[in-house]
PDB file with SEQRES, HELIX, SHEET and CRYST1 records, atoms N, CA, C and O in Angstrom:
SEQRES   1 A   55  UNK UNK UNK UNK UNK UNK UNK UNK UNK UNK UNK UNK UNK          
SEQRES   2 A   55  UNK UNK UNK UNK UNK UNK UNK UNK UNK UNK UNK UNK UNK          
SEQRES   3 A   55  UNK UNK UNK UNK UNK UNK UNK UNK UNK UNK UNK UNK UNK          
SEQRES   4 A   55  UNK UNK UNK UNK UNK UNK UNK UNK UNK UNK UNK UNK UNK          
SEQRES   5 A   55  UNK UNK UNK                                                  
HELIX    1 AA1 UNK A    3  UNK A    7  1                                   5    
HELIX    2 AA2 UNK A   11  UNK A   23  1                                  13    
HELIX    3 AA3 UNK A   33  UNK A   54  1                                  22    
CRYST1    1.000    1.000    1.000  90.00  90.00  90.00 P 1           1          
ATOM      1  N   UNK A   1      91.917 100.829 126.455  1.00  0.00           N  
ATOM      2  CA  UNK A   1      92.946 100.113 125.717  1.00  0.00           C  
ATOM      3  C   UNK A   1      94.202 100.975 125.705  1.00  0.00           C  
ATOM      4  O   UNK A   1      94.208 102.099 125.204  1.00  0.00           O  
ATOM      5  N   UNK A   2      95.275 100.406 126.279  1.00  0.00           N  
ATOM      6  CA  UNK A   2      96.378 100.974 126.172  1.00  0.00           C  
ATOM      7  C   UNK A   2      97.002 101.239 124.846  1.00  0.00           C  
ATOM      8  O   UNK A   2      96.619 100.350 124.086  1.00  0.00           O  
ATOM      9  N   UNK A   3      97.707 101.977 124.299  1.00  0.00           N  
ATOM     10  CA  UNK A   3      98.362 102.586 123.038  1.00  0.00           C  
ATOM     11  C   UNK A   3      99.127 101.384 122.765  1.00  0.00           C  
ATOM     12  O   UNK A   3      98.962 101.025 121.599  1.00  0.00           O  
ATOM     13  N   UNK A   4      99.905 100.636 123.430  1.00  0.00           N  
ATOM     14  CA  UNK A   4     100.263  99.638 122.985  1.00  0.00           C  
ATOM     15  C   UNK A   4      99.482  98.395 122.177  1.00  0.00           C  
ATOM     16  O   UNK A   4      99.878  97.784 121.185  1.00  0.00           O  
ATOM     17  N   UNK A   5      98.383  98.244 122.845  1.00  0.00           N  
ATOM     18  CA  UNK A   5      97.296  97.123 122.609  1.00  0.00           C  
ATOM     19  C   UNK A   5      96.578  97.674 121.599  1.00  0.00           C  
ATOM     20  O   UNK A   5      96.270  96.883 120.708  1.00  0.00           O  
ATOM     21  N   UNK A   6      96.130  99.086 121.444  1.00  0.00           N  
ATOM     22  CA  UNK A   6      95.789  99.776 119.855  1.00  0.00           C  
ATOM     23  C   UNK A   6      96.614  99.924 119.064  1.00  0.00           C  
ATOM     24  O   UNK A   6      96.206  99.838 117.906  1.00  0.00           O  
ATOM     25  N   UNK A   7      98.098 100.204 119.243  1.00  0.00           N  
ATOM     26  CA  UNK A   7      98.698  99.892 118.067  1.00  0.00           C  
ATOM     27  C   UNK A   7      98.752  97.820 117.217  1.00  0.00           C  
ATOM     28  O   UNK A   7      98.723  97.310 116.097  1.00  0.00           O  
ATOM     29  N   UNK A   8      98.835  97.384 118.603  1.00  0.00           N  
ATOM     30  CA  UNK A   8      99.016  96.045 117.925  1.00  0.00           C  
ATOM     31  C   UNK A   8      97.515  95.653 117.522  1.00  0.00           C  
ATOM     32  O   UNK A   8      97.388  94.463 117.236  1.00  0.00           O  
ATOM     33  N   UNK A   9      96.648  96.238 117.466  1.00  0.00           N  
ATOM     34  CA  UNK A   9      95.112  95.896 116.690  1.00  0.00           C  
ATOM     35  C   UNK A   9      94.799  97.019 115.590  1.00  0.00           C  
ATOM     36  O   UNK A   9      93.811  97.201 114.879  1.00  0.00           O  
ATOM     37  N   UNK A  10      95.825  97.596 115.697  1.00  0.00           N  
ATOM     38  CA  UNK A  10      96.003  98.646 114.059  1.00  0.00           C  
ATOM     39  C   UNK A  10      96.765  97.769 113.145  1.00  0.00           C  
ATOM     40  O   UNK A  10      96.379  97.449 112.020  1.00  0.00           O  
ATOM     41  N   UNK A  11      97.831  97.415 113.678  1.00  0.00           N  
ATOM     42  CA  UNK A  11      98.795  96.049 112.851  1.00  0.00           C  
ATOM     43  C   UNK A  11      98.198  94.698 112.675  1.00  0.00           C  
ATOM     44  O   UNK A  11      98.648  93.998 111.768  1.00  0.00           O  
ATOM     45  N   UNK A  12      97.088  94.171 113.549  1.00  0.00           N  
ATOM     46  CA  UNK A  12      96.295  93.348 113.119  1.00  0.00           C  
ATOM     47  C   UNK A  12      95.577  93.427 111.969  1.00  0.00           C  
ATOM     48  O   UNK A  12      95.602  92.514 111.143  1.00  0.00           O  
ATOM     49  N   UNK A  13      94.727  94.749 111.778  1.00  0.00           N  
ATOM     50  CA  UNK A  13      94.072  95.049 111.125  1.00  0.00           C  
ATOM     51  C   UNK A  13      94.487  94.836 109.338  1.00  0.00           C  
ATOM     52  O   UNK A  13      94.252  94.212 108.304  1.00  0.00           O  
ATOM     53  N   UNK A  14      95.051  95.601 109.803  1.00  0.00           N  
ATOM     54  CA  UNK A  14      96.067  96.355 108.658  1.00  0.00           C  
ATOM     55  C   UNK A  14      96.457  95.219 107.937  1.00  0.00           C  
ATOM     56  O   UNK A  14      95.935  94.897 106.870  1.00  0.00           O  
ATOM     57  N   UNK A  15      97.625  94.423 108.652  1.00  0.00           N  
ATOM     58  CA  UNK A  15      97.857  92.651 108.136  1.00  0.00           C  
ATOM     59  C   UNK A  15      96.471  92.537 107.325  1.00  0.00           C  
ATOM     60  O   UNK A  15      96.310  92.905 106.161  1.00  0.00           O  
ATOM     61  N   UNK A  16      95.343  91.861 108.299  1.00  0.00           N  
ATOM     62  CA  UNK A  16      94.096  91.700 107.699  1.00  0.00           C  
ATOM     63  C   UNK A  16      93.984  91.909 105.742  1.00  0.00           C  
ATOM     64  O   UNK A  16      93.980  91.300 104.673  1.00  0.00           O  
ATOM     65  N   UNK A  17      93.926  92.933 106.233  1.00  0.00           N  
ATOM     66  CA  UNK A  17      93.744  93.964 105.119  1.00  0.00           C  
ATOM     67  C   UNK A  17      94.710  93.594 103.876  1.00  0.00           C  
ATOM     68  O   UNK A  17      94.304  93.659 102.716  1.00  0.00           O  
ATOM     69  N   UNK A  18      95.501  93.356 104.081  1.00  0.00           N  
ATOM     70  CA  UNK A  18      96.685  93.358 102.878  1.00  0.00           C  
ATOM     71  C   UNK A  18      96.674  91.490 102.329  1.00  0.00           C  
ATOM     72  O   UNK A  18      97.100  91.175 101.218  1.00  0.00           O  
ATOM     73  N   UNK A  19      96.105  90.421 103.351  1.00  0.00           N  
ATOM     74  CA  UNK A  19      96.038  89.485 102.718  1.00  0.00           C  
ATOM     75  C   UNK A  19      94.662  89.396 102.025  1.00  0.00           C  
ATOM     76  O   UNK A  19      94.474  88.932 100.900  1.00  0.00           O  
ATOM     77  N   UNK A  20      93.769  89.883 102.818  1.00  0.00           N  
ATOM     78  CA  UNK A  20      92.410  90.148 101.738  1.00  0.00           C  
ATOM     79  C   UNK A  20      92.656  90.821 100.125  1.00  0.00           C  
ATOM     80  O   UNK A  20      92.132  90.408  99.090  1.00  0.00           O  
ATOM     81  N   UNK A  21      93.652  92.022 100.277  1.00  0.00           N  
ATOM     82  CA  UNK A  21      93.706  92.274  99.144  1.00  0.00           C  
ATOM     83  C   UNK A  21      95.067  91.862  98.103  1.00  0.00           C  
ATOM     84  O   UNK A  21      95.317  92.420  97.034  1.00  0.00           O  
ATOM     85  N   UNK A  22      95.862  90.726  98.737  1.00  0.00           N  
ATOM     86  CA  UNK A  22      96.406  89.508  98.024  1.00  0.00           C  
ATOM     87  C   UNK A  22      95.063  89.237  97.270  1.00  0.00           C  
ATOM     88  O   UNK A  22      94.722  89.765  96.212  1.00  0.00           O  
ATOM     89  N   UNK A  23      94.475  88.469  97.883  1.00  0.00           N  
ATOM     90  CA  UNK A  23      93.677  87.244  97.763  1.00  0.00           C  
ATOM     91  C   UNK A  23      92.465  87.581  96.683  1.00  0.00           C  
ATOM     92  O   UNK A  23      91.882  86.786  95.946  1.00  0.00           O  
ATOM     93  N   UNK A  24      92.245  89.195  96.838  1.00  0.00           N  
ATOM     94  CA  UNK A  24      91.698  89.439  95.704  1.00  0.00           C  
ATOM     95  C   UNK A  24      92.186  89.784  94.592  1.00  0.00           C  
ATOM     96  O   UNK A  24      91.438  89.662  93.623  1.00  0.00           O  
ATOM     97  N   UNK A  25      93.675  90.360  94.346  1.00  0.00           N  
ATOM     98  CA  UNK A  25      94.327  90.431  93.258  1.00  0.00           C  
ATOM     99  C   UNK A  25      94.506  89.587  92.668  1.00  0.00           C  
ATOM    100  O   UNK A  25      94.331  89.605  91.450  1.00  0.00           O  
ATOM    101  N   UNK A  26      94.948  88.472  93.369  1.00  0.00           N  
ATOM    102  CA  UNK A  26      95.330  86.794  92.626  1.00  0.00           C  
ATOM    103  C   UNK A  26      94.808  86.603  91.362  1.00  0.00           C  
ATOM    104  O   UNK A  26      95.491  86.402  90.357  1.00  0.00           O  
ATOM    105  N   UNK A  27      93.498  86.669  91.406  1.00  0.00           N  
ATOM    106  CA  UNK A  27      92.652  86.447  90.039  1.00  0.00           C  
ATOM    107  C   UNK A  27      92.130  88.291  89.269  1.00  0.00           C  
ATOM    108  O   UNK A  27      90.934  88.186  88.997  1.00  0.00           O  
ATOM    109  N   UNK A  28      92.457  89.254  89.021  1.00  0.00           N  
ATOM    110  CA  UNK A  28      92.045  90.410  89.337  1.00  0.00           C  
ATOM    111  C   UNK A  28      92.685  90.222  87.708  1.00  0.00           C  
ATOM    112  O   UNK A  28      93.608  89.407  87.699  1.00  0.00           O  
ATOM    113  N   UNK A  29      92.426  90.711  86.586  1.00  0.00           N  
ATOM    114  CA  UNK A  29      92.676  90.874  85.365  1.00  0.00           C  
ATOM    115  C   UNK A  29      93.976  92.387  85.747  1.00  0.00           C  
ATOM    116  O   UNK A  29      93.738  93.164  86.672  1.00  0.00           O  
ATOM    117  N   UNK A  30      95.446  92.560  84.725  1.00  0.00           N  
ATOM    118  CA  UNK A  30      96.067  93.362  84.531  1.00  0.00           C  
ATOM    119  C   UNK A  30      95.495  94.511  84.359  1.00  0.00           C  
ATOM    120  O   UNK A  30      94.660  94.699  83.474  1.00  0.00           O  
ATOM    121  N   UNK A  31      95.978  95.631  85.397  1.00  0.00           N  
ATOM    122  CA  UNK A  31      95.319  97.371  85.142  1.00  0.00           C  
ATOM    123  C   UNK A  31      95.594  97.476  83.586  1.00  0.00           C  
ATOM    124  O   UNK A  31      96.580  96.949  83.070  1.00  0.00           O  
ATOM    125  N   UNK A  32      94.742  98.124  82.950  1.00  0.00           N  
ATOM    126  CA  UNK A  32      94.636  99.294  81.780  1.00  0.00           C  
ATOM    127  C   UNK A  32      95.570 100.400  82.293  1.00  0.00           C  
ATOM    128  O   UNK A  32      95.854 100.875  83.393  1.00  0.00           O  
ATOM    129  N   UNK A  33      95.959 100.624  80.876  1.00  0.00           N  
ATOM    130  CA  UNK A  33      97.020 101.731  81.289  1.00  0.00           C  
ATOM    131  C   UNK A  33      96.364 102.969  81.855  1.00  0.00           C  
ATOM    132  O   UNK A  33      96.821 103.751  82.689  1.00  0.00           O  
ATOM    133  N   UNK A  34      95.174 102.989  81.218  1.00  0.00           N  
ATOM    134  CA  UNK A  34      94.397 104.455  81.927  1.00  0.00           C  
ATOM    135  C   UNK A  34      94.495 104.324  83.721  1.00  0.00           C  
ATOM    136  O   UNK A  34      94.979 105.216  84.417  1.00  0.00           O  
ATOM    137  N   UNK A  35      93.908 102.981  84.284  1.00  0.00           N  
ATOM    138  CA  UNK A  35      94.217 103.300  85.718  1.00  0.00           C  
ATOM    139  C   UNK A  35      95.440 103.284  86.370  1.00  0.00           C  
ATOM    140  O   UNK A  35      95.433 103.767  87.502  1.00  0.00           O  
ATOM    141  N   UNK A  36      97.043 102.621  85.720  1.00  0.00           N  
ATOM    142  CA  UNK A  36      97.943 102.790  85.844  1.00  0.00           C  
ATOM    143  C   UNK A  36      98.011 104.397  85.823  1.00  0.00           C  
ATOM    144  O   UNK A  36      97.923 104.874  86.954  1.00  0.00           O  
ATOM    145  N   UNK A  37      98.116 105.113  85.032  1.00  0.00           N  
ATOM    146  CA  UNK A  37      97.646 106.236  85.223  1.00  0.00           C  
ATOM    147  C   UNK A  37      97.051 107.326  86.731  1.00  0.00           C  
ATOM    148  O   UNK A  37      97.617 108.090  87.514  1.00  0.00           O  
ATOM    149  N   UNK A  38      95.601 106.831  86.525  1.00  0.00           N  
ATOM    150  CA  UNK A  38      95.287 107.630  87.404  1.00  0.00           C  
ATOM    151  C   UNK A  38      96.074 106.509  88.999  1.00  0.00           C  
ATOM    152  O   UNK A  38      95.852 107.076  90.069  1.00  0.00           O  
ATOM    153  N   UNK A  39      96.583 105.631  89.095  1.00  0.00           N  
ATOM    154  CA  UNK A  39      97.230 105.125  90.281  1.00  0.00           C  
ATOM    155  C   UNK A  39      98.247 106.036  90.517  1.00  0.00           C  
ATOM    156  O   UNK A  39      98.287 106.541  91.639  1.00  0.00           O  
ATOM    157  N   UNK A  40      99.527 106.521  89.250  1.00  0.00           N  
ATOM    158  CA  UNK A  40     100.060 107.251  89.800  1.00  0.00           C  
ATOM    159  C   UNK A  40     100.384 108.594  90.032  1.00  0.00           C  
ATOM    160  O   UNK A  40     101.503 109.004  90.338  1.00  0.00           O  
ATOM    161  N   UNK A  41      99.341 109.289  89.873  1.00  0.00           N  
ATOM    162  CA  UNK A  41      98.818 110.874  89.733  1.00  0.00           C  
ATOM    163  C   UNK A  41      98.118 110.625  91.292  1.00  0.00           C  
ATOM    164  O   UNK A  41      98.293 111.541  92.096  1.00  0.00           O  
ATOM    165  N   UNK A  42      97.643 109.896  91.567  1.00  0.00           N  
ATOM    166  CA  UNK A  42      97.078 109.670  93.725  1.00  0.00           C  
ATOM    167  C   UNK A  42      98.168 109.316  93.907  1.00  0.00           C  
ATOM    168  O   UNK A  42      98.567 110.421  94.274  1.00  0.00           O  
ATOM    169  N   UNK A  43      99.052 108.692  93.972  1.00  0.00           N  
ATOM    170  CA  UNK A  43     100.083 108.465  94.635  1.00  0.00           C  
ATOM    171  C   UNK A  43     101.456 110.237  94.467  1.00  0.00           C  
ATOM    172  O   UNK A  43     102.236 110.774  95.252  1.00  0.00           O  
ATOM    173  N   UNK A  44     101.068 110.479  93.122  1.00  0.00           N  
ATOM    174  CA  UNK A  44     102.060 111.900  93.270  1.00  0.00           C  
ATOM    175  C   UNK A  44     101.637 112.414  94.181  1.00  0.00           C  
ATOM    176  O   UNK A  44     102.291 112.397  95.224  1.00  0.00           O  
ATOM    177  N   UNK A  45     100.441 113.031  94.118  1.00  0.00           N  
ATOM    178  CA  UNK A  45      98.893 114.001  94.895  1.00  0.00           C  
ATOM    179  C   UNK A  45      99.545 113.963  96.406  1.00  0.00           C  
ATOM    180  O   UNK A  45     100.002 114.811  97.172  1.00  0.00           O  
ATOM    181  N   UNK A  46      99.344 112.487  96.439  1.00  0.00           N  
ATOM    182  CA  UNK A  46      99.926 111.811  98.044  1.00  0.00           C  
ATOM    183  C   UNK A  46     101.416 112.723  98.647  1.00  0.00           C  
ATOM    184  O   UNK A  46     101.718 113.413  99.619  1.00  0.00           O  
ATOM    185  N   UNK A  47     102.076 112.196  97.348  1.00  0.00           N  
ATOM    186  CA  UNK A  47     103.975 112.365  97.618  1.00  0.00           C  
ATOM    187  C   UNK A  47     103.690 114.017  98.183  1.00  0.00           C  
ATOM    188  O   UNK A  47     103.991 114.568  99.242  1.00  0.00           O  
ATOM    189  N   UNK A  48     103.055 114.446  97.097  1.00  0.00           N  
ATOM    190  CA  UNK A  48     102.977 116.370  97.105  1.00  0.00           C  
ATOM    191  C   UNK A  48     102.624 116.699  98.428  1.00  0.00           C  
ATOM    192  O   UNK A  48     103.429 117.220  99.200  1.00  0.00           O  
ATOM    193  N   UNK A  49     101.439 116.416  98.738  1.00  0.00           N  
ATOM    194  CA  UNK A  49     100.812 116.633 100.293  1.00  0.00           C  
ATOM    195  C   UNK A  49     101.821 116.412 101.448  1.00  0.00           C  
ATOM    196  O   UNK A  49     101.717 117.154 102.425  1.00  0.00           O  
ATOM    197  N   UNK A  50     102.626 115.621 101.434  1.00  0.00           N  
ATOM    198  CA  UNK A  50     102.998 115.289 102.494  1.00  0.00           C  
ATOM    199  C   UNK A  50     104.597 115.851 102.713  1.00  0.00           C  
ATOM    200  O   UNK A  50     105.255 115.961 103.747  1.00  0.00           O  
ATOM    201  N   UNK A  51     104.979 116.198 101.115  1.00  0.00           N  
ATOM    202  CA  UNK A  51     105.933 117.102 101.350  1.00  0.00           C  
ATOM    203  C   UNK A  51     105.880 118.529 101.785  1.00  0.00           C  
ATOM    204  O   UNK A  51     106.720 119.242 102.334  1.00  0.00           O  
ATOM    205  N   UNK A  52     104.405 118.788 101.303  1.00  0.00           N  
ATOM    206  CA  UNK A  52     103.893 119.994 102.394  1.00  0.00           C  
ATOM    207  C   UNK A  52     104.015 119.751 103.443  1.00  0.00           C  
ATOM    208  O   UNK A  52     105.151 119.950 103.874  1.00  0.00           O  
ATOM    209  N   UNK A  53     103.269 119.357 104.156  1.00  0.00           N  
ATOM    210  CA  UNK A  53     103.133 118.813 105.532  1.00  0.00           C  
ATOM    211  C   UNK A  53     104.605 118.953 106.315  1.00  0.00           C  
ATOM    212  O   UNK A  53     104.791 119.745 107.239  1.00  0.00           O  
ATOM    213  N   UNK A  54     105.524 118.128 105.828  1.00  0.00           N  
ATOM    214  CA  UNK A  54     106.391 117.846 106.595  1.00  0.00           C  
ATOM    215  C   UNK A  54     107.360 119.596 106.068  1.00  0.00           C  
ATOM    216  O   UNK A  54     108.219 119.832 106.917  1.00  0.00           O  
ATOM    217  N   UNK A  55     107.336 120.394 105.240  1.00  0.00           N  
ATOM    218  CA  UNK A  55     107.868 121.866 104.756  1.00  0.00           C  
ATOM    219  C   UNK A  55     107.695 122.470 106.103  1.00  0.00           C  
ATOM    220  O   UNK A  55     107.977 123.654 106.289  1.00  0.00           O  
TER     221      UNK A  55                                                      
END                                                                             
């Protein structure tokens, strides 16, 4: 598989992926503030790492 044809079945995927998890949020009760929380302490974690990375 050419890099082209794996990227466009990474973007398939991926799509996939993001209407599945529409489709399960739709009905999904509002986060508690506790996992609001820990959502954005992984997402800092994330920010931090990658400002390493790219240092």
């Amino acid at each position: 598989m050419s890099s082209t044809a794996s990227s466009a079945a990474e973007a398939r995927v991926l799509g996939d992926l993001a209407r599945a998890g529409q489709r399960l949020a739709e009905n999904a009760p509002p986060l508690t503030a506790e996992q609001v929380d820990r959502v954005v302490a992984i997402l800092r974690m994330s920010d931090d790492a990658e400002r390493k990375n790219i240092a």
